[in-house]
C-alpha positions in Angstrom: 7.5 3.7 18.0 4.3 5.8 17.7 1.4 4.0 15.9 0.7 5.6 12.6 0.3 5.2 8.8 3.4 4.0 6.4 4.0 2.9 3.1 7.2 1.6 1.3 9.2 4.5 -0.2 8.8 2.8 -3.6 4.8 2.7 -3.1 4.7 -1.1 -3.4 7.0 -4.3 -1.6 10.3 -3.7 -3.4 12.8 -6.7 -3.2 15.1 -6.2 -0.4 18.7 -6.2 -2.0 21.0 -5.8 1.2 19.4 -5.4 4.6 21.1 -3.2 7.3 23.8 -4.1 9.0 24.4 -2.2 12.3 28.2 -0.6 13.1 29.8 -2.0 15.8 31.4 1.2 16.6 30.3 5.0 15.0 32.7 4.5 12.4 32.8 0.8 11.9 31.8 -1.1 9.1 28.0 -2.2 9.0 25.5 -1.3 6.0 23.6 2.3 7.3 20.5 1.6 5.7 18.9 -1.2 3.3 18.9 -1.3 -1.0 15.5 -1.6 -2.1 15.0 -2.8 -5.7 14.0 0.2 -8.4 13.9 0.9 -11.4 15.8 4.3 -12.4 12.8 7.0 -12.6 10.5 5.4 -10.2 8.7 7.8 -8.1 10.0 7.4 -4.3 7.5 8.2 -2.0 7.8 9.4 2.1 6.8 6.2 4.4 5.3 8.4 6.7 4.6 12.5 7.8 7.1 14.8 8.6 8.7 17.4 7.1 11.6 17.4 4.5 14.5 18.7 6.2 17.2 18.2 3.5 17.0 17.8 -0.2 20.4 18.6 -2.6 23.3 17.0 -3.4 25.9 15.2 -1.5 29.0 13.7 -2.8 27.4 14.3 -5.9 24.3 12.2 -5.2 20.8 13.6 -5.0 19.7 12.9 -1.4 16.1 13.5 0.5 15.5 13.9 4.3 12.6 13.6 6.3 11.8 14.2 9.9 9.2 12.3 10.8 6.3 13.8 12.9 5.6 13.0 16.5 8.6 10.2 16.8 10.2 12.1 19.7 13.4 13.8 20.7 15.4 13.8 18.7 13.3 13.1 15.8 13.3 9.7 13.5 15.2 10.7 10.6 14.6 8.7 7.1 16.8 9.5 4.1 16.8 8.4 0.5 19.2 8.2 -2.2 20.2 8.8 -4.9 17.4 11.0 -6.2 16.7 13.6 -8.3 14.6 15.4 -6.0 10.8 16.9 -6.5 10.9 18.4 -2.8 12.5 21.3 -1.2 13.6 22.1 2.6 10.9 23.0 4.8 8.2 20.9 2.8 5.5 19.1 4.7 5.1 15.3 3.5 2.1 12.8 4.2 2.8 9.5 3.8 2.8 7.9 0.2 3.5 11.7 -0.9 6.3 11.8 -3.9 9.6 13.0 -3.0 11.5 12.9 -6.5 12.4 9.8 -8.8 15.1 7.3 -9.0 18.6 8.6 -10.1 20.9 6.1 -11.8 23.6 5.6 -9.1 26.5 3.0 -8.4 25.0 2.3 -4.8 23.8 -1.2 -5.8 26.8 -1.8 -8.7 25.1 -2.9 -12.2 21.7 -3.1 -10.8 19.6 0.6 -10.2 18.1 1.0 -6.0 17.1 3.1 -3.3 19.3 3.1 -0.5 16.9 4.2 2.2 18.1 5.0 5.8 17.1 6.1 9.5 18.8 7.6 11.9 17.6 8.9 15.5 20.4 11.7 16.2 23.5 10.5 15.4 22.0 7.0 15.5 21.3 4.6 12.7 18.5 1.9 13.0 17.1 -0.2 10.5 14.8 1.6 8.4 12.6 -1.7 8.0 11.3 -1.1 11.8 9.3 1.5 10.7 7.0 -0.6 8.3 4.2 -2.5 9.9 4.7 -6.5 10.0 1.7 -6.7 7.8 3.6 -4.7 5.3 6.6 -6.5 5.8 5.4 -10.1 5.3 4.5 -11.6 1.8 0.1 -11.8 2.4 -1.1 -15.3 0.7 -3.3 -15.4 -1.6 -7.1 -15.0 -0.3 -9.5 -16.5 -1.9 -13.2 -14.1 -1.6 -16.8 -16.4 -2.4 -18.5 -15.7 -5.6 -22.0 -13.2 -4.8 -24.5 -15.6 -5.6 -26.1 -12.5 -7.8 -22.8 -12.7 -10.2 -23.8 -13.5 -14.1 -21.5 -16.3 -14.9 -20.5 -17.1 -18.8 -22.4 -19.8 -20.5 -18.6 -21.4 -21.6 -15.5 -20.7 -20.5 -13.0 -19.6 -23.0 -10.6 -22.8 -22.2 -13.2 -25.4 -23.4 -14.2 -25.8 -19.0 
């Protein structure tokens, strides 16, 4: 996969409801995408340049297409539902650039997500192989030194 930049579609590390689950056959059972945690009118972002290919309804859900830029032949493919879309066919997208907001949807039962998918023709793949590992892992905390130049207070507010 080409080296370039990417961002979650929900601008930060969402919780990761259901992870994908790849079909054993075309039409076998498996889980074509993963369910990110949103909240209903959260601004859903590309993860990377391309150019929106779709954006409408289907089955009565707003949905959002993408073809990614310079992935090859045929294209990477992400999609993104449900959404109430801010896009239309034939747009170009950087990555991190909005796409529409969060529409309540019974994807996830009670609880509102993105369902957020990739497909390479008539492929599916996990969408999470697109992020960078470094984007994928929980960082630790770092700790930075203090500049030695830093006014300090006198007292600290909890008696220290």
């Amino acid at each position: 996969m080409p080296r370039a930049a990417r961002v979650w579609p929900t601008g930060v590390r969402p919780a990761v409801l259901r992870g994908w689950e790849a079909p054993a056959s075309e039409y076998g059972p498996g889980h074509r995408g993963v369910d990110l945690a949103a909240a209903v009118g959260a601004e859903i972002r590309s993860v990377a340049a391309g150019r929106v290919s779709f954006a409408g309804r289907v089955a009565g859900r707003g949905v959002v297409s993408v073809e990614l830029s310079g992935t090859g032949d045929p294209p990477l493919r992400t999609t993104f539902q449900p959404l109430d879309p801010s896009v239309r066919k034939g747009d170009a997208v950087s990555p991190g650039a909005p796409l529409g907001t969060l529409a309540p949807g019974p994807h996830c039962g009670d609880a509102p997500c993105l369902h957020w998918g990739l497909r390479r023709g008539r492929a599916y793949l996990d969408p999470l192989a697109l992020l960078p590992p470094w984007l994928l892992a929980p960082r630790p905390p770092r700790l930075l030194p203090v500049p030695p130049d830093l006014p300090l207070p006198k007292a600290w507010p909890w008696g220290g």
